[in-house]
Biotite code that builds the C-alpha atoms (Angstrom):
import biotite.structure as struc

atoms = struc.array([
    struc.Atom([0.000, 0.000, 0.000], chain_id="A", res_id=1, res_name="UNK", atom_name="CA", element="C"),
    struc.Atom([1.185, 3.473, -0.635], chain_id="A", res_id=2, res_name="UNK", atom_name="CA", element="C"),
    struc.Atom([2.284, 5.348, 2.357], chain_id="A", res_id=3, res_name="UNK", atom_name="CA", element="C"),
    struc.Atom([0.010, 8.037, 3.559], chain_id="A", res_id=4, res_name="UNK", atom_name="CA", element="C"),
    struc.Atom([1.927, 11.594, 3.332], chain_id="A", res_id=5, res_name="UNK", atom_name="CA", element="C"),
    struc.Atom([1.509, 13.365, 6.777], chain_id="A", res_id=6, res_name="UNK", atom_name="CA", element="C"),
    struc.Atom([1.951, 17.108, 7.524], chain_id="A", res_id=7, res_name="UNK", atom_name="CA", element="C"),
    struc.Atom([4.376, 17.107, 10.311], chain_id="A", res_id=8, res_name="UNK", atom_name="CA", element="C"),
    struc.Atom([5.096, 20.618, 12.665], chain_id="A", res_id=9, res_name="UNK", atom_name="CA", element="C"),
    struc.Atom([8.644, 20.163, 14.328], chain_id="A", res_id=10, res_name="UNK", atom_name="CA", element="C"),
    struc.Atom([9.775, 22.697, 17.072], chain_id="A", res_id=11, res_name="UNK", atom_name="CA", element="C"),
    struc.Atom([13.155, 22.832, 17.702], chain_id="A", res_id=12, res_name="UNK", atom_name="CA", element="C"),
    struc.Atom([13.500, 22.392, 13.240], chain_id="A", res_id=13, res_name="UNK", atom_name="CA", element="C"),
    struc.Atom([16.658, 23.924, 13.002], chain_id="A", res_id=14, res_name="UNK", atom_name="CA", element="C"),
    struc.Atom([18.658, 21.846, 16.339], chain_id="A", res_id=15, res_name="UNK", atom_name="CA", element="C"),
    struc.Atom([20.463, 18.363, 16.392], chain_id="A", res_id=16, res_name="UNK", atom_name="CA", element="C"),
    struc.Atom([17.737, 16.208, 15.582], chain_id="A", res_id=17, res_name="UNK", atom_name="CA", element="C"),
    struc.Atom([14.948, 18.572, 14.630], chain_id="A", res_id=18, res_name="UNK", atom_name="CA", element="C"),
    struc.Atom([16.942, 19.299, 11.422], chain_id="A", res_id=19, res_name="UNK", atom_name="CA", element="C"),
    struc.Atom([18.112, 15.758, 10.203], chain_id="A", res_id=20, res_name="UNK", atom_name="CA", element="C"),
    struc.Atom([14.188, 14.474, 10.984], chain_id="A", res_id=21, res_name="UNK", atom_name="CA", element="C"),
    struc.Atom([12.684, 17.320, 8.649], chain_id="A", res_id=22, res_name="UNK", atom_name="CA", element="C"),
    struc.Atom([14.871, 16.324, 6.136], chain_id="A", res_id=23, res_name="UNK", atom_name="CA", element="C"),
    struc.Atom([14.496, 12.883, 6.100], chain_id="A", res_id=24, res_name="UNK", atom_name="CA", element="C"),
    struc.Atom([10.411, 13.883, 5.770], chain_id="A", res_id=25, res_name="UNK", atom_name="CA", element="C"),
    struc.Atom([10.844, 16.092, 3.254], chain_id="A", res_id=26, res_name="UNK", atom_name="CA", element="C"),
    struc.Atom([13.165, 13.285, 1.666], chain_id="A", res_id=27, res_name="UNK", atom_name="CA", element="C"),
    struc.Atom([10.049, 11.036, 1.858], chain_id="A", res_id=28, res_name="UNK", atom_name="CA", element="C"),
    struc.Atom([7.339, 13.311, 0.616], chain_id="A", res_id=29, res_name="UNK", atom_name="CA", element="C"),
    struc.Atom([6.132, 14.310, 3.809], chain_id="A", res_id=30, res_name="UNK", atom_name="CA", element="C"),
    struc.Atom([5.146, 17.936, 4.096], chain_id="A", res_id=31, res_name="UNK", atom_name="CA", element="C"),
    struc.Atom([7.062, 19.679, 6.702], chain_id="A", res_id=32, res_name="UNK", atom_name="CA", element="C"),
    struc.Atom([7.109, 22.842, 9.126], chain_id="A", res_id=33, res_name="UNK", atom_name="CA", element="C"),
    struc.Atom([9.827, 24.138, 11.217], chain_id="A", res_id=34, res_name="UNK", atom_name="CA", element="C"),
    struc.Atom([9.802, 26.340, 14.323], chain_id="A", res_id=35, res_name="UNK", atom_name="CA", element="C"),
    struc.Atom([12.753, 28.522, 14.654], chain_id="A", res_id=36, res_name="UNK", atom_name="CA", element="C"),
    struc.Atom([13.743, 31.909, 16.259], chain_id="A", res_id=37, res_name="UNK", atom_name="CA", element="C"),
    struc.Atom([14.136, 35.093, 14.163], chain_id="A", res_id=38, res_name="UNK", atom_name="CA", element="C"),
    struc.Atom([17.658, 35.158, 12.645], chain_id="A", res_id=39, res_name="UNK", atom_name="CA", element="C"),
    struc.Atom([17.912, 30.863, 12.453], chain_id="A", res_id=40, res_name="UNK", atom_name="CA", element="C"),
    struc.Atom([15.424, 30.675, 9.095], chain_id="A", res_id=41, res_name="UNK", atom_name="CA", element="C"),
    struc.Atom([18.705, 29.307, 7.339], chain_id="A", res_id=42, res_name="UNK", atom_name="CA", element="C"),
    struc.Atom([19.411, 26.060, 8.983], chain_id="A", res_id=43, res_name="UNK", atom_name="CA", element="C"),
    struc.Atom([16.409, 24.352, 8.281], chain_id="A", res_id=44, res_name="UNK", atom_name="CA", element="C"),
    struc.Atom([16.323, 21.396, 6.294], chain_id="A", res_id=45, res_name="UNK", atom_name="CA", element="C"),
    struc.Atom([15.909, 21.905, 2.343], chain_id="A", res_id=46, res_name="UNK", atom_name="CA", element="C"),
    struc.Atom([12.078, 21.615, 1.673], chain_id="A", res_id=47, res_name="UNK", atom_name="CA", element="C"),
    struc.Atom([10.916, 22.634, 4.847], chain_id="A", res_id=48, res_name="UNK", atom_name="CA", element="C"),
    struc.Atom([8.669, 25.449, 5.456], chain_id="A", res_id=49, res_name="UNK", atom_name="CA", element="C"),
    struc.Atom([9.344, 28.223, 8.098], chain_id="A", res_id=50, res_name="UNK", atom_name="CA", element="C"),
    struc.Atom([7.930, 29.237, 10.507], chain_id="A", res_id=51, res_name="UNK", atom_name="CA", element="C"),
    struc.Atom([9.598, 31.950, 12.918], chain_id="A", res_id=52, res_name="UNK", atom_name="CA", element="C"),
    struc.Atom([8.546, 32.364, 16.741], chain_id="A", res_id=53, res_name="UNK", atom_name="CA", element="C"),
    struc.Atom([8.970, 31.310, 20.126], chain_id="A", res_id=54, res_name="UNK", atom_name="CA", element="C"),
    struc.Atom([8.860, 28.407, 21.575], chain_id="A", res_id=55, res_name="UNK", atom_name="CA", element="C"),
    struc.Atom([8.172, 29.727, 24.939], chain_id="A", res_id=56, res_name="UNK", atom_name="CA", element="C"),
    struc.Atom([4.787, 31.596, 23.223], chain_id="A", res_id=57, res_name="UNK", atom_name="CA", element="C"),
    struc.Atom([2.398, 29.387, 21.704], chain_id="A", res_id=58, res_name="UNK", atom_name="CA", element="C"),
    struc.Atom([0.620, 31.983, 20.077], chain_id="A", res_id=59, res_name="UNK", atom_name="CA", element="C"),
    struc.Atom([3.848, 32.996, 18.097], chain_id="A", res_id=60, res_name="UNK", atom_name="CA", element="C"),
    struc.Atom([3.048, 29.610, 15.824], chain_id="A", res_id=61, res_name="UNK", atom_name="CA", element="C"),
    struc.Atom([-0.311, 28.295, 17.101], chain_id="A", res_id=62, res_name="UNK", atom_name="CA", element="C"),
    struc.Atom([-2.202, 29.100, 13.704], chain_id="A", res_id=63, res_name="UNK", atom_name="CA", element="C"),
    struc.Atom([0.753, 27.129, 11.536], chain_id="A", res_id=64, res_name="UNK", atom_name="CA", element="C"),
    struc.Atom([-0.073, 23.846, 13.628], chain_id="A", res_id=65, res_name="UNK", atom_name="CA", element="C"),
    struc.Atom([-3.568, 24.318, 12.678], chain_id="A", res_id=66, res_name="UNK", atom_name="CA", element="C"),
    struc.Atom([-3.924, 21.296, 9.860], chain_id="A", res_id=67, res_name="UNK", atom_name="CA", element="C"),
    struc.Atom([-0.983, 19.467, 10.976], chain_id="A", res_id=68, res_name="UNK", atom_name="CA", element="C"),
    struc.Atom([-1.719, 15.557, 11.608], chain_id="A", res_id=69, res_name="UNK", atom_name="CA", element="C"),
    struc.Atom([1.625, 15.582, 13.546], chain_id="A", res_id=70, res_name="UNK", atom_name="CA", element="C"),
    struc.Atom([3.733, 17.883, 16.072], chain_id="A", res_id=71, res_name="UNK", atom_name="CA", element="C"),
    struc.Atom([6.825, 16.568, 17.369], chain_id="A", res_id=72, res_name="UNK", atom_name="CA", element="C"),
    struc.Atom([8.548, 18.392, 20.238], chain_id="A", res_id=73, res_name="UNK", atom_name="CA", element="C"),
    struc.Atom([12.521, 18.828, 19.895], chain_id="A", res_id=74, res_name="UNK", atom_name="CA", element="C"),
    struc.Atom([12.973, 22.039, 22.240], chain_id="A", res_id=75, res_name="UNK", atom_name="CA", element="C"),
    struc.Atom([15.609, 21.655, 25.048], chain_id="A", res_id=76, res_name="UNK", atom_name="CA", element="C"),
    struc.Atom([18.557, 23.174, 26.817], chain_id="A", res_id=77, res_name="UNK", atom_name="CA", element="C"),
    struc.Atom([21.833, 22.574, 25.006], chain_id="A", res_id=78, res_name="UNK", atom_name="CA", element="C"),
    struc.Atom([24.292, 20.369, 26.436], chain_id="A", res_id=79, res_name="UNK", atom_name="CA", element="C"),
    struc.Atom([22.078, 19.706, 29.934], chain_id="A", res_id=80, res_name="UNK", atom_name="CA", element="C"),
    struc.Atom([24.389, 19.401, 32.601], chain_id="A", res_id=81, res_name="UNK", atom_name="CA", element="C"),
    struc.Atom([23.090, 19.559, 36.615], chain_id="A", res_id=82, res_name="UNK", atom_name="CA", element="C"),
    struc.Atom([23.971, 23.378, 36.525], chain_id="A", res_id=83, res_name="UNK", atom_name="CA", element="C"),
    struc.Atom([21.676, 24.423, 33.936], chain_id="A", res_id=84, res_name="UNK", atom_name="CA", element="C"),
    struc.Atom([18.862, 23.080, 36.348], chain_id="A", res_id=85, res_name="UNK", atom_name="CA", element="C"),
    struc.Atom([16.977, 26.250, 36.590], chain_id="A", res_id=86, res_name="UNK", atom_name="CA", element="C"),
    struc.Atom([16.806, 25.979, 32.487], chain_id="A", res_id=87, res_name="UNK", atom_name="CA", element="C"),
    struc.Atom([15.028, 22.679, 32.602], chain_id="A", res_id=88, res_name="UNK", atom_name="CA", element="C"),
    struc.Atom([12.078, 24.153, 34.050], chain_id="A", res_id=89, res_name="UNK", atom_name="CA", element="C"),
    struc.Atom([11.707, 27.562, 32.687], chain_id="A", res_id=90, res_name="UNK", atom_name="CA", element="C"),
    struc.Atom([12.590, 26.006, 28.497], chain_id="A", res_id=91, res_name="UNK", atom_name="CA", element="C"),
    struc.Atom([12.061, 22.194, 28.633], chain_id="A", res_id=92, res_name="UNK", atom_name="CA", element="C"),
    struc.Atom([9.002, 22.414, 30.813], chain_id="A", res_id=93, res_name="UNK", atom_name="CA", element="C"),
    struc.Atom([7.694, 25.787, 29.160], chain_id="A", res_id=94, res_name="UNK", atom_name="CA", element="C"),
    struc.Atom([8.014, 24.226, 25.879], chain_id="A", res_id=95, res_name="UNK", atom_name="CA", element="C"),
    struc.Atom([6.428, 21.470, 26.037], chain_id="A", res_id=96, res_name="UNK", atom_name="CA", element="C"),
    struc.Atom([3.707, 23.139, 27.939], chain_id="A", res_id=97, res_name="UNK", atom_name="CA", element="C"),
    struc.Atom([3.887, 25.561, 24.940], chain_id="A", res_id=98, res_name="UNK", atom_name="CA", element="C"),
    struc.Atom([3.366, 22.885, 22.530], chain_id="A", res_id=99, res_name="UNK", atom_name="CA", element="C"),
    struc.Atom([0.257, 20.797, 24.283], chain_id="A", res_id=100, res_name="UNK", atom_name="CA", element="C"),
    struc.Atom([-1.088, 23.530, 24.029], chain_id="A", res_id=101, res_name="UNK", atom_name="CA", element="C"),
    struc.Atom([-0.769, 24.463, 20.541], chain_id="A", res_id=102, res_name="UNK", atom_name="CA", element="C"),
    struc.Atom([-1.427, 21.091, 19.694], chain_id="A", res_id=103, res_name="UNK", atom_name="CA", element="C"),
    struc.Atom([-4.605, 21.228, 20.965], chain_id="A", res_id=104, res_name="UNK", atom_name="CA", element="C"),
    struc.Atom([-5.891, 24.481, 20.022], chain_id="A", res_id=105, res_name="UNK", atom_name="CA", element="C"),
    struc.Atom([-4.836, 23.476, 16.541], chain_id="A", res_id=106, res_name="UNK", atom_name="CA", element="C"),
    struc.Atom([-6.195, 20.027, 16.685], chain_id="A", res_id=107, res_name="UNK", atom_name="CA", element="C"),
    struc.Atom([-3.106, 17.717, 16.215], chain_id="A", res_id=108, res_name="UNK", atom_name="CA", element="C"),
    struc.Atom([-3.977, 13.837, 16.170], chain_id="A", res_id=109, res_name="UNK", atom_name="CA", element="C"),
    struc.Atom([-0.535, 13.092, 17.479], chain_id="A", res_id=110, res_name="UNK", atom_name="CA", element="C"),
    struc.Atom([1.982, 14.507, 19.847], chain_id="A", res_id=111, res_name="UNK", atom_name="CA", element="C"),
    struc.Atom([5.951, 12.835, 19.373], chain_id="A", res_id=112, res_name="UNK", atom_name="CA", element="C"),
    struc.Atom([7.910, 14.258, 22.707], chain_id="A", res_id=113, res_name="UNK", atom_name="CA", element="C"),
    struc.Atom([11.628, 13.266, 23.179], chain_id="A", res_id=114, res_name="UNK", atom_name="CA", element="C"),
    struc.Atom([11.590, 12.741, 26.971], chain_id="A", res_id=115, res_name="UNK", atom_name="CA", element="C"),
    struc.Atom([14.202, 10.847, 28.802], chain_id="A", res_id=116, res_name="UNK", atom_name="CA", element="C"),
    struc.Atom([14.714, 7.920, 30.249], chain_id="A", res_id=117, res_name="UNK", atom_name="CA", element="C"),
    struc.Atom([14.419, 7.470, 33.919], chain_id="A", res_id=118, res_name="UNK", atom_name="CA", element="C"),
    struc.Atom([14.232, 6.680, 37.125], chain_id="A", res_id=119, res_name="UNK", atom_name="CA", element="C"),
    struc.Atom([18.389, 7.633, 36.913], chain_id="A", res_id=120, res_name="UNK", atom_name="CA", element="C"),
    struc.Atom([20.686, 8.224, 40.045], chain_id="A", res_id=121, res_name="UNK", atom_name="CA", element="C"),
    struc.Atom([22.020, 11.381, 38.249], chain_id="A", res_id=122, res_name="UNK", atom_name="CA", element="C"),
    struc.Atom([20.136, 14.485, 36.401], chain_id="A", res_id=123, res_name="UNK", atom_name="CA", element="C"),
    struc.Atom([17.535, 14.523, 38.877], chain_id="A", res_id=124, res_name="UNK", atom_name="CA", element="C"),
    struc.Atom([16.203, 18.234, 37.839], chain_id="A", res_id=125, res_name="UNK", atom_name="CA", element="C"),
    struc.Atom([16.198, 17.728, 34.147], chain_id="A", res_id=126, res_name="UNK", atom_name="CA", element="C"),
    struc.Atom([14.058, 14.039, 34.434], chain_id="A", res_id=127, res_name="UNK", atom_name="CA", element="C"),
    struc.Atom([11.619, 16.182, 36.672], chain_id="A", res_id=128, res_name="UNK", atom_name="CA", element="C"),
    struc.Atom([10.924, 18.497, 34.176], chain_id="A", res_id=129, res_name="UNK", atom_name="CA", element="C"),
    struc.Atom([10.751, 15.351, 31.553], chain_id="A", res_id=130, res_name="UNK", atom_name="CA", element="C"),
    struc.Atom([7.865, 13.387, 33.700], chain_id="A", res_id=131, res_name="UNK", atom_name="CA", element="C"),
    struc.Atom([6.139, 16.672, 34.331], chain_id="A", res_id=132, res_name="UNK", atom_name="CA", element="C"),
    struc.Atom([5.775, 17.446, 30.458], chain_id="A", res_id=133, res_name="UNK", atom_name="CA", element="C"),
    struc.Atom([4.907, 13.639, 30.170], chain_id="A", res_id=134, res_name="UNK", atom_name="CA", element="C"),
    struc.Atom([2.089, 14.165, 32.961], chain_id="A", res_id=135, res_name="UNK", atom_name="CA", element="C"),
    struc.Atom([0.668, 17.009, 31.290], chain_id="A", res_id=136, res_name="UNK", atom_name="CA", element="C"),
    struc.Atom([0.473, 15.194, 27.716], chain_id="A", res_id=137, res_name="UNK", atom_name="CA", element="C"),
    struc.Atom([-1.654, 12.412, 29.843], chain_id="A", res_id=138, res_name="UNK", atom_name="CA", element="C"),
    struc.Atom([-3.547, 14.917, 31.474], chain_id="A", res_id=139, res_name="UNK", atom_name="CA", element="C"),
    struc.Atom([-4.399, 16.596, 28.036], chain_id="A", res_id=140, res_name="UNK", atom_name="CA", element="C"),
    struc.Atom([-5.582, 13.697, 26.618], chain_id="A", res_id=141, res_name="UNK", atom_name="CA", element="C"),
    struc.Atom([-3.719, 13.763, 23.623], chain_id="A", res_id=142, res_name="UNK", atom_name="CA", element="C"),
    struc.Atom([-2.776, 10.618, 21.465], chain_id="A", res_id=143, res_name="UNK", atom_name="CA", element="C"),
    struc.Atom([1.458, 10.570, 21.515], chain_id="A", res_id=144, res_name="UNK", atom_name="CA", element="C"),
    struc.Atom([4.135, 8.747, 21.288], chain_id="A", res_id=145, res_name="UNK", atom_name="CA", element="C"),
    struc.Atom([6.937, 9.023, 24.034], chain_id="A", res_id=146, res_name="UNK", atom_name="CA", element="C"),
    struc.Atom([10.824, 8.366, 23.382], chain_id="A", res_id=147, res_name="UNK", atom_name="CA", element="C"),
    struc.Atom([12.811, 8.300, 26.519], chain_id="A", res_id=148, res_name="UNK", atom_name="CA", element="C"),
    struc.Atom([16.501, 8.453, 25.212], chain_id="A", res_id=149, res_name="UNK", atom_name="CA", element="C"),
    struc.Atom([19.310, 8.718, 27.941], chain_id="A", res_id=150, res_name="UNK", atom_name="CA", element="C"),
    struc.Atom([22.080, 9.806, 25.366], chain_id="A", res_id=151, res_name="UNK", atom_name="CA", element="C"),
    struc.Atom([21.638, 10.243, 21.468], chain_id="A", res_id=152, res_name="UNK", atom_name="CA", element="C"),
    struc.Atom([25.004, 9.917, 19.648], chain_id="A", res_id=153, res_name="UNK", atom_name="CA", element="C"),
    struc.Atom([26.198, 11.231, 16.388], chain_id="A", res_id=154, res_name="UNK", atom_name="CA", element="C"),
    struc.Atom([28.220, 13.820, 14.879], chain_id="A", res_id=155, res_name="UNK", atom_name="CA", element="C"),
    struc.Atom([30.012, 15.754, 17.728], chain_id="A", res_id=156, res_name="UNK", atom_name="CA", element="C"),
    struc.Atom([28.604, 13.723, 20.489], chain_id="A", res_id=157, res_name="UNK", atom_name="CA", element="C"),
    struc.Atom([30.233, 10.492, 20.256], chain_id="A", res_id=158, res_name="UNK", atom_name="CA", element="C"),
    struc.Atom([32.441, 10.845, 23.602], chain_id="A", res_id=159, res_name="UNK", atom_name="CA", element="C"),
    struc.Atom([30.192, 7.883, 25.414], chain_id="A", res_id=160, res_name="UNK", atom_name="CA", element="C"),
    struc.Atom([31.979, 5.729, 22.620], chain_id="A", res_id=161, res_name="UNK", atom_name="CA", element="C"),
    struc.Atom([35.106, 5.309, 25.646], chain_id="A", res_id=162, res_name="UNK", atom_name="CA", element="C"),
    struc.Atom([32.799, 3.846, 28.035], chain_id="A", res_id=163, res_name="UNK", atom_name="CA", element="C"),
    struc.Atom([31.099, 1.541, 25.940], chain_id="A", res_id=164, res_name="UNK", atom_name="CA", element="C"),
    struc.Atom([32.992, -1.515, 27.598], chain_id="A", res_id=165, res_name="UNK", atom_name="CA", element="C"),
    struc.Atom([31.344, -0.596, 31.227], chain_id="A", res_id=166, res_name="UNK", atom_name="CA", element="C"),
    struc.Atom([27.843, -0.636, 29.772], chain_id="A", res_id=167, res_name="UNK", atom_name="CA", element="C"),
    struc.Atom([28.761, -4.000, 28.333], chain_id="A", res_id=168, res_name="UNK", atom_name="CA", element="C"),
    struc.Atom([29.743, -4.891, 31.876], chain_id="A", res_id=169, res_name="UNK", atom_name="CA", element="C"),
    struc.Atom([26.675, -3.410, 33.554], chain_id="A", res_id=170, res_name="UNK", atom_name="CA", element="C"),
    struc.Atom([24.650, -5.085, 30.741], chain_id="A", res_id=171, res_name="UNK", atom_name="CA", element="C"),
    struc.Atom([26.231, -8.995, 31.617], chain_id="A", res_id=172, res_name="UNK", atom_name="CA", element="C"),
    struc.Atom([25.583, -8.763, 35.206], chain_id="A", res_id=173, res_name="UNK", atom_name="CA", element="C"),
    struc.Atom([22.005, -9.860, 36.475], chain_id="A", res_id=174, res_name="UNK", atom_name="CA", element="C"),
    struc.Atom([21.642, -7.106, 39.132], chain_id="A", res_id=175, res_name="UNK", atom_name="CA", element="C"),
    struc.Atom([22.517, -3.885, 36.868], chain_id="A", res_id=176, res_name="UNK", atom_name="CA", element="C"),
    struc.Atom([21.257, -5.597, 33.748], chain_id="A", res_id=177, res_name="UNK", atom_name="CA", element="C"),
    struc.Atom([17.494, -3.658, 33.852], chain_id="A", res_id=178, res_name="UNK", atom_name="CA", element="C"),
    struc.Atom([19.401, -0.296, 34.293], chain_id="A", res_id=179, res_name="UNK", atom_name="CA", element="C"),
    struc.Atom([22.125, -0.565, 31.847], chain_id="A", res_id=180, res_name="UNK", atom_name="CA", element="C"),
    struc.Atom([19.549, -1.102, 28.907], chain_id="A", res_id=181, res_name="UNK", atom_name="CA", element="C"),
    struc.Atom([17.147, 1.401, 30.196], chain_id="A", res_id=182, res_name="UNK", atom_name="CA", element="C"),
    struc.Atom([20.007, 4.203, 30.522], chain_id="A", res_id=183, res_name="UNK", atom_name="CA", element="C"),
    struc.Atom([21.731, 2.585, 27.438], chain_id="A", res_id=184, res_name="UNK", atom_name="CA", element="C"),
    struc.Atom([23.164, 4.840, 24.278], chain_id="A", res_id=185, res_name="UNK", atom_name="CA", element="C"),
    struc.Atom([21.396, 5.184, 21.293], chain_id="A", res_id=186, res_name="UNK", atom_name="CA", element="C"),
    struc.Atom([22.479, 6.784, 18.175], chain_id="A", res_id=187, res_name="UNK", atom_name="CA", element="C"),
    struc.Atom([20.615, 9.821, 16.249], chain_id="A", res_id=188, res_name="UNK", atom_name="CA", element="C"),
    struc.Atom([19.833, 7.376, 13.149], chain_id="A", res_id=189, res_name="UNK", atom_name="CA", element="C"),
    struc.Atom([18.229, 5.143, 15.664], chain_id="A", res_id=190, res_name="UNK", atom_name="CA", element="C"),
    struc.Atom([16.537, 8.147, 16.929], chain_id="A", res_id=191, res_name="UNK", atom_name="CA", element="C"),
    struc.Atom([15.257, 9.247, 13.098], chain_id="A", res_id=192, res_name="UNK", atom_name="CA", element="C"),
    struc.Atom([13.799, 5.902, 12.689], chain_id="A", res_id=193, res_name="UNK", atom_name="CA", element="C"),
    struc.Atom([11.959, 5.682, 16.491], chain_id="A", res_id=194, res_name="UNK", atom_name="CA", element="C"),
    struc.Atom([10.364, 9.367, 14.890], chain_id="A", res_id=195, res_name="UNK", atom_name="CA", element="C"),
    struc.Atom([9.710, 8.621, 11.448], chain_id="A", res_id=196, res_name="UNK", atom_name="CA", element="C"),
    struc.Atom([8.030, 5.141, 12.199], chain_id="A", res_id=197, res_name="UNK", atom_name="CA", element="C"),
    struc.Atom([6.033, 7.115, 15.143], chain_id="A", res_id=198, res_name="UNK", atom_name="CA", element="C"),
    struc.Atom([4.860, 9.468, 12.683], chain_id="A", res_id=199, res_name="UNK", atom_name="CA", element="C"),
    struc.Atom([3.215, 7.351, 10.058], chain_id="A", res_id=200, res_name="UNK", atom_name="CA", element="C"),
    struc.Atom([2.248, 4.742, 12.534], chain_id="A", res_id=201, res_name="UNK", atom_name="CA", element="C"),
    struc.Atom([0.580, 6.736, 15.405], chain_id="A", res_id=202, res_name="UNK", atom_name="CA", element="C"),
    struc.Atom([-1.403, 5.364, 18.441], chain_id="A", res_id=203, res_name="UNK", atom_name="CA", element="C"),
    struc.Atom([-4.383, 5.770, 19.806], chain_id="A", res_id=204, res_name="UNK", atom_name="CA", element="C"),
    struc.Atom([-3.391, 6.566, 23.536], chain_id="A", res_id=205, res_name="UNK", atom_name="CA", element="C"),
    struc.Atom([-0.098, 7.145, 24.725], chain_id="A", res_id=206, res_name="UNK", atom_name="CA", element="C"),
    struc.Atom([2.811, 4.990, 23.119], chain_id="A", res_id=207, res_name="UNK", atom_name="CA", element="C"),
    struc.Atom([6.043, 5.150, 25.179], chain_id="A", res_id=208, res_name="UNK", atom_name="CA", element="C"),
    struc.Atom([9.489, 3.913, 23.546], chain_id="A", res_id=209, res_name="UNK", atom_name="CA", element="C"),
    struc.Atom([12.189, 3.457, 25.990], chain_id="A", res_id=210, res_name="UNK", atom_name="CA", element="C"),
    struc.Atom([15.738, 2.736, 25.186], chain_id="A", res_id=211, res_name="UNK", atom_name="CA", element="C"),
    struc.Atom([15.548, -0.967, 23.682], chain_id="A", res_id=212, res_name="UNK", atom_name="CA", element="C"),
    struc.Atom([12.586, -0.391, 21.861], chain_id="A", res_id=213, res_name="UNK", atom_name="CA", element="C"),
    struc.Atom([14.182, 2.932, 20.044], chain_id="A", res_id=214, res_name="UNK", atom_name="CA", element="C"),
    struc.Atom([17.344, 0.717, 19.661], chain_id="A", res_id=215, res_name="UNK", atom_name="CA", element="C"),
    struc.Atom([15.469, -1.894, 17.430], chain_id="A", res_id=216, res_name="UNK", atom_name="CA", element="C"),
    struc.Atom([14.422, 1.074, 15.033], chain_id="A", res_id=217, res_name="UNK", atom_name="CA", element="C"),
    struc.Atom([16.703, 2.727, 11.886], chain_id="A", res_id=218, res_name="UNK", atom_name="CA", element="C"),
    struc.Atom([16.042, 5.168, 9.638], chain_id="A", res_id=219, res_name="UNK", atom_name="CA", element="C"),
])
């Protein structure tokens, strides 16, 4: 059967994976829009359709989700580290809040978030403000599909490569086995594919893809 096109809104369009997903969209005849600030209209994916505002405003892009069957959520601090904790709450958490909301108003079918995976004995403030925006896509009802990621690799973030032999380790033994997958490493191709099959397969409900489900998926 031929595959259904879907009209996909991506905040965050012009970041790490926002970019590479709109292209690989656009690549397969999907029609695409991208969220980016004033001044960042440039690095957005070939094909894909801008749209400038803030992520922290949903009425800034509210009307250009309108007709969408699709908005996936990429907005995030940069780098997160423990002392950007103040961040986590006032951009991840705004964001998202941002973008239920749009999604809504504008009658999206399906939400895609990027959370992250937890429980986690490190990163406690940033995995707060992940299960909160979680909580409020439950509470609003929406249909969506979850990813909860601990670390995406690729181009300029392959450093976790060196410690690949512990999480081997963790992985053998019985009593760290359940934590070393669910904190595991996944790369950004994995990552694509976990999206792009999201987008043209969505649920009805809430669909959550932790790390060894996002693992079995390639773009």
């Amino acid at each position: 059967m031929p595959q259904i096109q879907a009209r996909v809104f991506i905040t965050g369009a012009s970041g790490f994976m926002g970019r590479r997903l709109a292209a690989e969209l656009v690549a397969r005849g999907h029609h695409v829009r991208g969220l980016v600030r004033p001044g960042s209209e440039t690095r957005l994916a070939a094909g894909c359709e801008s749209v400038t505002g803030d992520p922290l405003d949903a009425s800034t892009y509210r009307e250009f989700v309108a007709g969408c069957d699709t908005l996936v959520h990429l907005v995030g601090v940069a780098h997160p580290s423990p002392a950007k904790k103040a961040q986590f709450r006032s951009i991840d958490l705004a964001s998202a809040t941002e973008a239920i909301s749009a999604a809504m108003a504008g009658g999206v079918r399906h939400l895609v978030y990027v959370s992250v995976a937890h429980p986690a004995p490190i990163m406690r403030e940033y995995i707060a403000a992940r299960r909160e925006a979680e909580e409020a896509i439950g509470k609003a009802g929406l249909n969506a599909t979850i990813l909860r990621p601990w670390y995406v690799m690729g181009p300029g973030r392959r450093w976790p490569l060196g410690i690949l032999p512990i999480y081997w380790l963790l992985e053998a033994l019985p009593s760290t086995r359940d934590s070393a997958r669910r904190l595991g490493l996944v790369s950004v191709e994995q990552m694509m594919g976990s999206m792009l099959r999201a987008i043209v397969e969505p649920p009805s409900g809430v669909r959550v893809w932790e790390v060894p489900e996002i693992r079995l998926t390639r773009g």
